[in-house]
N, C-alpha and C positions, 0 to 999 in steps of 0.2 A: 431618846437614848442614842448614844453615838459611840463608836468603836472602842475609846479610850474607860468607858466602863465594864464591856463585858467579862474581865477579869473579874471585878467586884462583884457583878453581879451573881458569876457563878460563887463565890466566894460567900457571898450572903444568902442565897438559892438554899444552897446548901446547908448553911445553920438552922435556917428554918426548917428544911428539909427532915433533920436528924433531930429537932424539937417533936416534926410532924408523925414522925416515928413512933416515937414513945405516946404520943397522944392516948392512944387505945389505955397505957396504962396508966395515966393520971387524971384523965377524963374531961372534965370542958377545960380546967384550969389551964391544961398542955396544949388545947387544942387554941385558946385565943391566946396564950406566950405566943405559939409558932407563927397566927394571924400577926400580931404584933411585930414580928421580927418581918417577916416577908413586906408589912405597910411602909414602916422604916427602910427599907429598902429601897422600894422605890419613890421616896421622895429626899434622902439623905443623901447632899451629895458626898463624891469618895475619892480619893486618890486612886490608881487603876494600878494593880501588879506590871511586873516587867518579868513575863512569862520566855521568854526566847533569850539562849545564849550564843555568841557567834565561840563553835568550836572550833574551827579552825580558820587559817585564811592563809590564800594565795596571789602572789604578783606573777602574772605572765605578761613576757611585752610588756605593754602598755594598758592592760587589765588586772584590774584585779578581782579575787573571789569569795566569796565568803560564806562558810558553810555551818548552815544554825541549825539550832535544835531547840524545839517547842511548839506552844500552837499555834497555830495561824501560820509558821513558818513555810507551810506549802500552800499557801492561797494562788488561787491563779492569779496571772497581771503583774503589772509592775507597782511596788511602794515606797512608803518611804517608811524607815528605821528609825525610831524614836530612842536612843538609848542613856543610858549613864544620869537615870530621871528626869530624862528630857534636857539635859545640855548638851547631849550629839545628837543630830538627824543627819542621816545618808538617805540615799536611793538607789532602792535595789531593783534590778530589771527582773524579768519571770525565772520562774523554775529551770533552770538548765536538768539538775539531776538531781533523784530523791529517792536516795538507796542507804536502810537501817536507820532510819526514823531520822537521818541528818538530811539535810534536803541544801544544794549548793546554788545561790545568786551570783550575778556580777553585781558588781557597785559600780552603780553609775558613775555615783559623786555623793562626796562627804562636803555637807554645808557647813557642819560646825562640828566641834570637838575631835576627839580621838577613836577611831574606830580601830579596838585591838581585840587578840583572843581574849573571853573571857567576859566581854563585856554583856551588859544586862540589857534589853529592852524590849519592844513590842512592837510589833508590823502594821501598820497602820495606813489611811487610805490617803491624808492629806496632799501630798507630793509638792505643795508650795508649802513656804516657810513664812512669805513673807508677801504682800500687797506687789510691790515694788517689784517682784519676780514677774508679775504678769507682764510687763512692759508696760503700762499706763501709768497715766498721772494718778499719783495719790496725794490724798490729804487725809491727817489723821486730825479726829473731829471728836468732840462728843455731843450727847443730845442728852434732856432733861425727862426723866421721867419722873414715874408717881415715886420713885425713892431717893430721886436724887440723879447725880447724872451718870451718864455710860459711856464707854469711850467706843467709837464705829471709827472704820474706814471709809472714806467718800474717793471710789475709784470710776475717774473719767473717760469715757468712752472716746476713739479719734474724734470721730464723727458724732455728735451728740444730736438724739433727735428731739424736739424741743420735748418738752417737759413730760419727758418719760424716763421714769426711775423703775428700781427692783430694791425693797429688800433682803437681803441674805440671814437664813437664820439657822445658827447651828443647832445640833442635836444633845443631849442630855450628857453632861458630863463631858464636852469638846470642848474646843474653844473655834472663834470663829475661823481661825484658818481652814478648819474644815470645810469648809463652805467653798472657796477659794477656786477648788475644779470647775462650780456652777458661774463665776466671772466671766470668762474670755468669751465665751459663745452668746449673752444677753451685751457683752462691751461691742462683739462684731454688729449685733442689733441696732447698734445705737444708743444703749440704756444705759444711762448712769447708777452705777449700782453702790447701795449704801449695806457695808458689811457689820454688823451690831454685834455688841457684848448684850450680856442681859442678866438680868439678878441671880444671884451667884455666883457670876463669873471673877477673874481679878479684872479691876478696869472698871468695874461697874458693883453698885449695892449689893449688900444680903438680902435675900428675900425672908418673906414670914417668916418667923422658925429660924432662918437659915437654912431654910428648903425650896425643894422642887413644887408647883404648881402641876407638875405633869401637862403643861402646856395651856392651861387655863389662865392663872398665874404673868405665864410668860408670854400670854397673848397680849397684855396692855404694855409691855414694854414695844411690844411689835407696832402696836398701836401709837406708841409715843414715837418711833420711828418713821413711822409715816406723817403722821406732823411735821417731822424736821423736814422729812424731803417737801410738803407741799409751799412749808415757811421759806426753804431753798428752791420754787418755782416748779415743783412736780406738778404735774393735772391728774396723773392717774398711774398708778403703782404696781407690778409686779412682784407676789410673794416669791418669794425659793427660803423651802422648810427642808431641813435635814433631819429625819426621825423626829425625835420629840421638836425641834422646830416646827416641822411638817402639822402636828399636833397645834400646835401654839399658830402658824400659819391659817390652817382650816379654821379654827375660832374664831382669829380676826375676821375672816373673810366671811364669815358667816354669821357673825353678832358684834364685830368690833367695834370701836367709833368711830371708825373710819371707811367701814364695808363699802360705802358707796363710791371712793375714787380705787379703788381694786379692780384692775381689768383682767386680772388672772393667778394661777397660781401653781408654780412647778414646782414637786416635792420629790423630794428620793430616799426611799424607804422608809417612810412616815408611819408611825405611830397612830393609825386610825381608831384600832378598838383597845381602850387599856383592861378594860374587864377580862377580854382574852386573851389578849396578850399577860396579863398577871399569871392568868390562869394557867398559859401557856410555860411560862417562867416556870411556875413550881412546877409541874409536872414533868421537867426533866430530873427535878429529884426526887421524883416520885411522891413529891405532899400529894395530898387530896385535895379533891377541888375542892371542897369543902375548907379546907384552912387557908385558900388564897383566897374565899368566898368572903371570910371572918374579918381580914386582912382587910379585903376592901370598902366593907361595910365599915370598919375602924374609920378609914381615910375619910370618905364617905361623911360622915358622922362629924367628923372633926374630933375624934377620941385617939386616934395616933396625928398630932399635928403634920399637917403638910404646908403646903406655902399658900395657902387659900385659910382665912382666919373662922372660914363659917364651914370648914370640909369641902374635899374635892368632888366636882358633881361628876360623877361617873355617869350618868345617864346622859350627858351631852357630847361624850365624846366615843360617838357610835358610829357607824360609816353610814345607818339610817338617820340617827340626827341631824349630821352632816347633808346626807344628800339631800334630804326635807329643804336646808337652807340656801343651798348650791346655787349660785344666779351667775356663775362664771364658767368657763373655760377652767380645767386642769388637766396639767400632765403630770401622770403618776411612771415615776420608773422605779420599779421593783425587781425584784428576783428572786428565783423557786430556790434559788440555792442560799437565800436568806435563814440562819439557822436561829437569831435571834429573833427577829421583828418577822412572825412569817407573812408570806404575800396576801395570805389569803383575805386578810381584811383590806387590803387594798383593792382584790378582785371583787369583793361585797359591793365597796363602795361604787366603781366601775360600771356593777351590773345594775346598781339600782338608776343610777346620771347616764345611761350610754349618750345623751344627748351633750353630757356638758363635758365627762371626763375619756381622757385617752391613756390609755395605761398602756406603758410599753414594757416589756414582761420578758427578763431573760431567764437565761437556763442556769447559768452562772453568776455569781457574783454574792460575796456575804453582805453582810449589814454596813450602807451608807458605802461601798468599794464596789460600786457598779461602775463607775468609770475608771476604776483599772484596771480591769479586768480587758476593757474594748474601748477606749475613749473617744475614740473618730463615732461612732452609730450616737453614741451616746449627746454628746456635745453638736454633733447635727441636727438632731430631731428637736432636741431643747433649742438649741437657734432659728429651727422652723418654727415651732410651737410660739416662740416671743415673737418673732417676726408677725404674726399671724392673727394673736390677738386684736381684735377688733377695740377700736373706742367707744369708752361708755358715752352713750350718748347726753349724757345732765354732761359732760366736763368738754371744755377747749382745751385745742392742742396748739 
């Protein structure tokens, strides 16, 4: 999952939610509707609300201000504004002032569109809009998977160290510019890094259904990306998963077709346990854990289609499954202030690998927006951590 659905999700949370309610008084019938509604949920992708309005705005000097109302509108760090359905993006630097639920930004800079009162969007972590911001060479590519083909970014490092690649895999319901923070600090490395679309996205195939895998699924597209890089002179490959990428990353790396030239794998805010995290989900609307229980067994089963044709195997995607398989190096960056995807299955995973995983663990930061909140800690340690990776010893460099 990634920033641009949590609108939906509270939105669909919710209906199941108020299903889950009435349960007591229609009996199993209400109580697998509500299962049913919460399964679809998390594998149906959505368009995401535009929760935040700019109420006002000011030009001082050579600034100017903009002061919104909604949620997310006070996250700490700097972002970028997604508005007018995604045809304007700005960037907004931190919280200046947040008095009677308006809370006032500067605007850095408006990339594209009209930024005026009134206008509609959502705050978001990406901050790049585009490959070509980073300052490196791009080339825009596709690669062949099992549905057909995707379109990636192939972005060149100055200094290229022979055949070491990464690639980038966004979160549920993003697109990959998401990813686009985790570039600059693997391009400092050396690494040539390959930025992927993946089934469901535009750019690239429908998946089953025209659904989500919940990262199972979207592992053999990660899988078919590693191909490309080894067919373009890779030896050995670093993953970077953003939430449900993170998902879809740990599976490669740990049953893919390609496990064996993976010499590592950085995730941020990853999607480790979905059983609790479902479970998690509903329980901000107070269902029972019993109808997000129903809900998963449906997926599970293959009786609410997902993007897996035989049901989503919920037992492999556990931070003990996981670490059973673990033969690499990960850095996990998480954070307590994560109110979607909480840490804590990241700290599972952590304590069962201390030997293989490094989990670096803030105080702040929501889902997939830990590097704007602090970007220098963040983007240092991820460039120690690649630097640092050792070569598997079966591959030449």
């Amino acid at each position: 999952m990634a920033e641009a659905e949590k609108s939906a999700w509270r939105e669909w949370w919710g209906r199941g939610a108020a299903i889950a309610g009435g349960a007591a008084a229609i009996g199993v019938a209400g109580a697998v509707a509500a299962g049913v509604t919460l399964a679809r949920k998390a594998v149906v992708p959505r368009d995401a609300s535009m929760p935040i309005i700019v109420d006002q705005m000011k030009q001082s000097e050579s600034r100017q201000y903009v002061w919104l109302l909604g949620q997310d509108a006070d996250l700490p760090g700097r972002y970028s504004f997604r508005f007018d359905n995604d045809a304007g993006h700005a960037r907004l630097g931190p919280v200046l002032e947040a008095r009677g639920g308006r809370v006032v930004r500067e605007v850095l800079q408006v990339d594209r569109g009209s930024l005026t009162v009134g206008a509609r969007g959502r705050i978001g972590g990406w901050w790049f809009t585009s490959p070509e911001e980073l300052g490196f060479r791009v080339e825009h590519i596709t690669y062949p998977t099992e549905l057909g083909d995707a379109d990636a970014w192939l972005i060149h490092p100055r200094r290229a160290k022979k055949k070491r690649w990464a690639v980038h895999v966004h979160g549920r319901g993003a697109l990959p510019e998401e990813t686009l923070r985790g570039v600059a600090p693997l391009a400092r490395a050396g690494i040539t890094n390959l930025v992927i679309s993946y089934r469901n996205d535009p750019g690239a195939p429908a998946g089953e259904n025209g659904r989500y895998g919940i990262g199972i699924a979207e592992s053999r597209d990660v899988d078919a990306a590693i191909a490309e890089a080894l067919r373009r002179g890779a030896a050995r490959v670093t993953l970077f998963g953003w939430s449900m990428g993170g998902t879809a990353s740990l599976v490669s790396a740990t049953s893919g077709e390609h496990s064996g030239v993976i010499d590592g794998l950085i995730l941020e805010s990853p999607a480790v346990d979905w059983t609790t995290l479902l479970r998690y989900q509903a329980s901000l609307f107070y269902a029972p854990k019993a109808i997000a229980d129903i809900g998963i067994r449906l997926l599970d089963a293959g009786v609410v289609r997902g993007g897996e044709p035989e049901g989503i195997a919920f037992a492999k995607l556990t931070p003990e499954s996981f670490a059973r398989q673990l033969t690499v190096p990960v850095l996990i960056h998480a954070s307590k202030g994560d109110t979607f995807v909480p840490c804590e299955s990241a700290q599972r995973l952590a304590a069962a690998r201390p030997d293989l995983v490094q989990l670096r663990l803030q105080e702040e930061g929501e889902h997939v927006k830990l590097w704007n909140v602090d970007s220098e800690p963040w983007e240092r340690v991820t460039e120690q951590f690649a630097r640092s990776l050792p070569r598997p010893p079966w591959r030449g460099e």
